[in-house]
N, C-alpha and C positions, 0 to 999 in steps of 0.2 A: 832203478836203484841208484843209490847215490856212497860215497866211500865218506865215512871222515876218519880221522886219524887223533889220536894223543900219544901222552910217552909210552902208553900200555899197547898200543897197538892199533888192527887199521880196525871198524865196523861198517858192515852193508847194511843201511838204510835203506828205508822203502822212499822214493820221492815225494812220497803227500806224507812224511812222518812229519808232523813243525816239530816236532823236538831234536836232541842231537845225540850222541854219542853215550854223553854220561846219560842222558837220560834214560835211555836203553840198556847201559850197565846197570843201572840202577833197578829195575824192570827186571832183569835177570835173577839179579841175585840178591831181591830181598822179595821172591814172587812166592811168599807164605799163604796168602790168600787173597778174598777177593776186595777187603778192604782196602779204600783207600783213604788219603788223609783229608781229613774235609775241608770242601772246595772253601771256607769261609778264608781259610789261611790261605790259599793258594791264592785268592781274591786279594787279599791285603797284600802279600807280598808284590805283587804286581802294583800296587799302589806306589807302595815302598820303592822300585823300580824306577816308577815315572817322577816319583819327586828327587829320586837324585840325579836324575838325567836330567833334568831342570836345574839343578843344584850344579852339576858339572856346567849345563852351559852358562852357568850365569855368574861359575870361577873362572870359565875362558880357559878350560882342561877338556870341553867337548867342544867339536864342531857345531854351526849349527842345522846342518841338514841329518847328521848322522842323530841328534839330538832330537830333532823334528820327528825325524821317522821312528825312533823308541818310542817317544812319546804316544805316537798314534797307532802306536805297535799295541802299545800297554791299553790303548781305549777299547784296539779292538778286542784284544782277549776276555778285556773284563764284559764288555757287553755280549759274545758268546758266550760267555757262561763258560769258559776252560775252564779245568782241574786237569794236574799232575797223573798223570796213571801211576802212582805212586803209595805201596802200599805205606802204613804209618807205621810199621814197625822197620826201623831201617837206620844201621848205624851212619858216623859220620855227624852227627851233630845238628842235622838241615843242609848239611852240602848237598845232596839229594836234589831237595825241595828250591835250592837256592841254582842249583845248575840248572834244573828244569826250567824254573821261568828265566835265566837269564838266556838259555838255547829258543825259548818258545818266541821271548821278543827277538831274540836278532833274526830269529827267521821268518818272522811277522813282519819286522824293520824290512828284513834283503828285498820282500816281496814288494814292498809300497814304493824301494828305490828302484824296481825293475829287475830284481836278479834274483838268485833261485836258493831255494833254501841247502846253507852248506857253505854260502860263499861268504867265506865269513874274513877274507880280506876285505870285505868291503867294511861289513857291519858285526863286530866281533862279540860273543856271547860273554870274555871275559875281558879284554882290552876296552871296550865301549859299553856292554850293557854293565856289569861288574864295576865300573873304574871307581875308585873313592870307597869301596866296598868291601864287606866280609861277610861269609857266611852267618856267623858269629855277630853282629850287629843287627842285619837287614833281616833274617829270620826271626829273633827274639822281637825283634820292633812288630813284625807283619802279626805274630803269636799273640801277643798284646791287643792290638788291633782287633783284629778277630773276638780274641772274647769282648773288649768292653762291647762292642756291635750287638754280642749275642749274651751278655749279662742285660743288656739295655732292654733284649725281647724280650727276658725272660723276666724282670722286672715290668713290663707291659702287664702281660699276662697275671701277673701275681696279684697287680691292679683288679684287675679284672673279677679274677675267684676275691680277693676281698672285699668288694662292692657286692658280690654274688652272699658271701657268707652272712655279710651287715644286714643286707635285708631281709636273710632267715632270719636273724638274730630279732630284728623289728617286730616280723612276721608270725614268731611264732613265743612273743615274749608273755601271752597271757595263759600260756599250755603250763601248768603244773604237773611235772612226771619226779618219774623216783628216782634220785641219785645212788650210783654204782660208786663201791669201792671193795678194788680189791676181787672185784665180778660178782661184789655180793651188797644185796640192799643197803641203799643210806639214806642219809635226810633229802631231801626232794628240792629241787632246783626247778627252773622252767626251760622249758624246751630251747627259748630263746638265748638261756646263760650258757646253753652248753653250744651252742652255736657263736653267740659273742665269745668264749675265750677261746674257739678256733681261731675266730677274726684277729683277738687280740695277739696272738703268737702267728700269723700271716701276716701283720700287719709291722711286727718286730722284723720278719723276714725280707719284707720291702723297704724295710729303713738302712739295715743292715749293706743289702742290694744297692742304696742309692752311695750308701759310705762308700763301695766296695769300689766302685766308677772312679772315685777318687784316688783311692790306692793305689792303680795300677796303670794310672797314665803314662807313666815317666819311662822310658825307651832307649835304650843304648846306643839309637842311631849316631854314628861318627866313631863310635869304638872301635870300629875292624875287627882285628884276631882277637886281640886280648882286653881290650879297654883305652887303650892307649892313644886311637887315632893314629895308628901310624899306616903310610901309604895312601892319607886323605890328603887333599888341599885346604889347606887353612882357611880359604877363602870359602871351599866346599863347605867344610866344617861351619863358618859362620851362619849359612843359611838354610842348608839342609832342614836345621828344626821347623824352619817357618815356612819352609815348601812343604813341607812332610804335612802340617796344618791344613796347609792349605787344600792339597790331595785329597786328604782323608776325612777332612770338616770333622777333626778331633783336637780338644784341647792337650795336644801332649804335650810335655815336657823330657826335657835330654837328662840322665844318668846323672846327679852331683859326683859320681863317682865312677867314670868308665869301667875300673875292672871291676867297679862292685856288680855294675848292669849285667855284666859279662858274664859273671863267672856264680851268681847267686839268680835263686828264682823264687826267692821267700815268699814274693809278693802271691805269685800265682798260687802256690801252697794256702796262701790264707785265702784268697777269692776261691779257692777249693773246699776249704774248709767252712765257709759261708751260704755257697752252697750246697751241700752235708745236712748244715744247720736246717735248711728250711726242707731241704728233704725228708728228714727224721721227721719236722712238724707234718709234712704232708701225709706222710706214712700214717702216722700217730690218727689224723684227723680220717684217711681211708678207712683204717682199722675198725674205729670207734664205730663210723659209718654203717660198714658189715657187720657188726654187732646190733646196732640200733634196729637195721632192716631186718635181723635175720629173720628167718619162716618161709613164708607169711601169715601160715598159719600154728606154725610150732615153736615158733620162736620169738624173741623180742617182741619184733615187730611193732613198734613206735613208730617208726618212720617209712616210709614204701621212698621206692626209688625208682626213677624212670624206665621204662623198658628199653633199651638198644639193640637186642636179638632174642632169638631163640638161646633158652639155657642147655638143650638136651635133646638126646638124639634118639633117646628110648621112655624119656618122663615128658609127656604135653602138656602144654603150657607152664612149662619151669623157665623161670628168669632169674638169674646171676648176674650178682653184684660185679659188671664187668668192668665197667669203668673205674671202680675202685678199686679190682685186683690188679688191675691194668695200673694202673697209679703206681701202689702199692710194689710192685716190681720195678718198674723206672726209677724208683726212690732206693730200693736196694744196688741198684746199678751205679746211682749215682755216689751213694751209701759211701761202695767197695771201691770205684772209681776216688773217691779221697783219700782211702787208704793208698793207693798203687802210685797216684801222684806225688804224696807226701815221701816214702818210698822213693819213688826214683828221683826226686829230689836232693834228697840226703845221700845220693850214689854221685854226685856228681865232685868229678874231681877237681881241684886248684884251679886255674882259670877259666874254664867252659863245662857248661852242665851239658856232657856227652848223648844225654837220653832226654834231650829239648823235642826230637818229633814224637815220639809215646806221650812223652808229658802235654803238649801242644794239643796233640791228636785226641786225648783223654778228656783234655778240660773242657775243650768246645764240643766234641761228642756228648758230654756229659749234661753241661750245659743245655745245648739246644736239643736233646733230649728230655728232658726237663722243661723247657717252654712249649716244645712239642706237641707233650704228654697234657698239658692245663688248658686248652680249652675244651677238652671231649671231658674231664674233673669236674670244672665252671661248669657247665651243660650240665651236670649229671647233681652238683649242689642246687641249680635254681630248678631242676624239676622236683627236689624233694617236696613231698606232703606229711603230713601230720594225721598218725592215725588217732584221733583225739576219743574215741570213746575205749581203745585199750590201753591208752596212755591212764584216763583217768579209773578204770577198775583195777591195774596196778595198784594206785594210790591207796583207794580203796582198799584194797587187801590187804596193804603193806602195813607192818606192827610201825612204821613209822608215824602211824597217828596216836599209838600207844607212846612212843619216844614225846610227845607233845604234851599229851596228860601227867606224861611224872613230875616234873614239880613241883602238879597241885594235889597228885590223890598221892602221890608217894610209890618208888620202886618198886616196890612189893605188890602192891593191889595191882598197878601197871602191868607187874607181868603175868599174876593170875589172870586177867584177861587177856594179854596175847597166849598164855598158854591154854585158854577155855576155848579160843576161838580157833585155834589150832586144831584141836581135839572135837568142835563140831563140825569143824568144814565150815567156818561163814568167814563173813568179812569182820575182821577190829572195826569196822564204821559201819555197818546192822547193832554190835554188838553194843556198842557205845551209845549208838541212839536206843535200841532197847531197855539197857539197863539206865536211861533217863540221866547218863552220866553229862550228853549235852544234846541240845536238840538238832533236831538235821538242820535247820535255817543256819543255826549257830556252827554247827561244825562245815558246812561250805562254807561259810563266811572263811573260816578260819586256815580251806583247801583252798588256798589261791597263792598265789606267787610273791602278793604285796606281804601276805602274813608270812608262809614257809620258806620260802626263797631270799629274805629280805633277817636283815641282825634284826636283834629284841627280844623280847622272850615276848612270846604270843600271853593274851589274855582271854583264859579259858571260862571265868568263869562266866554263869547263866543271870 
């Protein structure tokens, strides 16, 4: 065991703990559960770390061996794979999350200089890994970080389902079926239009995604407490931005306004709010999905959907639409997740948004939740099939061949035969060709997606 000490008192450490003091207060008393904040943020602030201990030594405010050893302090953690045991609900602003990595490198540092974790006159967690620093700056920088990484997945991915959706859209652009509104028959589309305007609104959702990269580059690193830069080296300050680039192989840019960086976190609200946007479409497009499949024998049933398990544990052979429910729930999470950030946004008082680890913790949970969630989606859009002989006895039955006749026999005759064919049980299209109103050659001609699907007024006559 090992002793450290602050103004609060002394703490007994285990000797293999790398972390220190705060970080074990911290562990204490916000041990709510078993979440913790995700490792993506933890990953960048440690980034954030090694470009101002760069940044220090190259103001001639660090040593260079104590410098040296951060540095390779920071290489190591990140190539372990460390995270904070730290859960994300935890006040303090990220003082937390920012003591953790500055204890994890100094005693990542002590060990590379030969000395033992705790010895922190050598290599100090706030005098050397900290110096030029604020919670408040290097937090919100490393938060930023993290999502555009995990906006960038999740914009992969969305690639991905909209190449998947484009060539249903190709794929099944010759299927004439009967348009829904409202859950109740309409004029008839083809298979393929109702799969192009998924595409079309995923494809809104990718462009939106690529804007979104741009929005949120800009970083309040050099701000310290309040925006100000005070307790940095001018000289620090000069190049921090351009080490920070270089770490991170991100185009960031610095705060035109330190305490705006500081103390506002609009930006993250709208990159929340964009992603919202494309969840509702993915929702939208699940929904429809479970609709189109339902049955397979009682229901819709237009479209089948791949199998991925067993649906049931007392009904054989039942298959549930699992990958769309599954969706379908990530997308309510993510939904809810805009409202709570938006929300604790708007709580944030005068110079520092108080509730930046929930906020932080939310948006990249939410996030890579959502990129997560799309490829087992993609998989599940490119196994769909086309059930094309109950697509077209819809049609068939549907009085929407009777909507095509009115305005050449007129409303009235029109609906005496949807209501005749009602009242014998047949189809409007037996009925139409019997009563020699057109012949079958002529009325398929006229069932196809170039005629019903497409403007014009179709020409019925024989």
């Amino acid at each position: 065991m090992r002793k450290e000490k602050d103004f609060l008192g002394t703490v007994e450490l285990d000797d293999s703990f790398p972390f220190g003091i705060n970080t074990m207060r911290a562990m204490q008393n916000f041990n709510f559960s078993d979440e913790v904040m995700h490792p993506s943020i933890f990953k960048a602030l440690i980034e954030v770390k090694k470009a101002c201990a760069v940044s220090n030594l190259s103001a001639g405010i660090l040593d260079e061996k104590t410098a040296e050893a951060i540095v390779r302090a920071c290489d190591m953690i990140i190539k372990e794979h460390i995270n904070a045991p730290l859960n994300p609900y935890q006040g303090g602003a990220g003082t937390s999350m920012n003591m953790a990595a500055n204890e994890l490198i100094a005693n990542y540092a002590l060990k590379i200089i030969g000395k033992n974790y705790g010895e922190y006159e050598f290599i100090s967690p706030l005098d050397h890994v900290n110096m030029s620093q604020s919670t408040n700056d290097v937090f919100p920088t490393a938060v930023k970080i993290a999502i555009i990484r995990n906006i960038r997945q999740l914009h992969a991915e969305i690639e991905k389902l909209l190449n998947e959706l484009q060539e249903k859209e190709h794929q099944f652009s010759a299927i004439l079926k009967i348009g829904r509104t409202e859950m109740q028959d309409a004029m008839p589309v083809s298979l393929g239009q109702e799969f192009g305007a998924w595409a079309e609104g995923v494809s809104r959702f990718r462009w939106r995604l690529s804007k979104a990269l741009e929005w949120i580059r800009e970083v309040n690193i050099g701000g310290t407490a309040v925006g100000t830069g005070i307790n940095a080296d001018s000289d620090y300050l000069r190049v921090i931005a351009s080490e920070l680039r270089k770490v991170v192989q991100e185009p960031l840019s610095v705060s035109r306004n330190g305490v705006d960086g500081t103390q506002n976190c609009d930006s993250i609200v709208e990159i929340m709010g964009l992603v919202k946007t494309g969840a509702v479409m993915i929702k939208k497009i699940a929904n429809d999905i479970r609709i189109l499949s339902s049955g397979p024998e009682c229901g819709i049933g237009e479209i089948s959907l791949p199998s991925f398990q067993q649906g049931s544990s007392i009904m054989p052979a039942k298959v549930n639409p699992v990958m769309a429910e599954a969706a379908e729930q990530v997308c309510l999470e993510v939904i809810s997740t805009d409202n709570a950030v938006a929300h604790a946004v708007s709580q944030g008082n005068l110079e520092l948004q108080q509730f930046m680890p929930f906020i932080s913790h939310k948006t990249v949970h939410a996030v890579t939740l959502f990129a997560g969630m799309l490829p087992g989606f993609t998989k599940m859009i490119s196994g769909i099939t086309a059930n094309v002989e109950k697509i077209r006895s819809y049609v068939e039955s549907s009085t929407v061949i009777a909507t095509l006749l009115a305005p050449t026999i007129g409303h009235e005759r029109t609906a005496e035969l949807v209501i005749e064919a009602r009242e014998k049980g047949v189809k409007i299209y037996d009925l139409v060709i019997e009563r020699k109103i057109l012949t079958k050659e002529k009325l398929d001609r006229l069932l196809t997606p170039e005629v019903m699907a497409s403007p014009g007024m179709p020409v019925i006559e024989e």
